[in-house]
C-alpha positions in Angstrom: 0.0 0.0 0.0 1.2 3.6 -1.3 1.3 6.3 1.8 -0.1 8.6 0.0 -3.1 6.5 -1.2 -5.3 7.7 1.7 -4.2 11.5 1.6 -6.6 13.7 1.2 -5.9 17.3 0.0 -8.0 20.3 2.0 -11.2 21.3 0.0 -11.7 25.1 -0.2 -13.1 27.2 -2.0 -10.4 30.0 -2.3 -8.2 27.2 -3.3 -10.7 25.6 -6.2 -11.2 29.3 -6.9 -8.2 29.8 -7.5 -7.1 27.0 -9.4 -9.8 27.7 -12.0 -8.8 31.3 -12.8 -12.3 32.8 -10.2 -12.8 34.4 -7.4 -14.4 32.8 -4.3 -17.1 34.7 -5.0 -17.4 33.3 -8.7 -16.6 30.1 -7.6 -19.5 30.6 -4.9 -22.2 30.6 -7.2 -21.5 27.3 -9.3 -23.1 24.3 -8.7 -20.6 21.4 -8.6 -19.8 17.7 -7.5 -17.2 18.6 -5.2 -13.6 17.4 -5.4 -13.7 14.0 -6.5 -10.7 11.3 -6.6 -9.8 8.8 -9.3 -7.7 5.8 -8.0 -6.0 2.9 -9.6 -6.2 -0.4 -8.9 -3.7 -0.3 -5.8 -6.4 2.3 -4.2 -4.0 5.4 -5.1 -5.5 8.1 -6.3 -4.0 9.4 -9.5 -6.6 12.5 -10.0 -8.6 14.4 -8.6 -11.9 16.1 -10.7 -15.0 18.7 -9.9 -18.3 18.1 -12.6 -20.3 21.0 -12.9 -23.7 21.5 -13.9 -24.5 22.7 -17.3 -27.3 24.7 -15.6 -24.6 27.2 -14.3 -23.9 31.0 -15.3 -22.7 30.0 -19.2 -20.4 32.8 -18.7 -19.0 31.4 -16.4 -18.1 27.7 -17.3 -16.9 29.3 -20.4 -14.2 30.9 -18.5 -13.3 27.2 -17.3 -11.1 24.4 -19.4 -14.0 22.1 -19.2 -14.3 18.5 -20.8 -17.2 17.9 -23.0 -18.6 16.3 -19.6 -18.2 19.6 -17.7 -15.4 18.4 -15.7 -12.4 19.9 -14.8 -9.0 17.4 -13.5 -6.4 18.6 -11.5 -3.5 16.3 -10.7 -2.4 15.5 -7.0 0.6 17.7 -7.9 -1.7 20.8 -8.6 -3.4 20.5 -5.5 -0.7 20.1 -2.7 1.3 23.2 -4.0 
């Protein structure tokens, strides 16, 4: 078992904020999944995701580097710096 497989990084917004290029305030008003993780088969998580809802301010998601599945990934990297 990997020691980082159970780490897992701090959920805020001023951090999601500003990883996405928002303010909190921005970042406030979307509706989202959450931080999600995506693990392999040894349980280590290997990315990490937020899904957003096409019913948000279009303005807004187009500001965002969104998948045709309105989903931004971030790598464990992005988020422990």
């Amino acid at each position: 078992m990997h020691a980082n497989s159970t780490y897992r990084p701090r959920f805020t917004e001023r951090r999601m904020a500003s990883l996405l290029g928002l303010s909190e305030e921005e970042f406030s008003r979307l509706s989202h999944s959450g931080l999600r993780d995506l693990t392999d088969s040894y349980g280590v998580v290997y990315k990490y995701y937020i899904q957003f809802s096409p019913n948000n301010d279009k303005e807004l998601l187009e500001r965002l580097n969104l998948n045709r599945s309105q989903t931004v990934y971030f790598t464990p990297d992005q988020l422990n710096g």
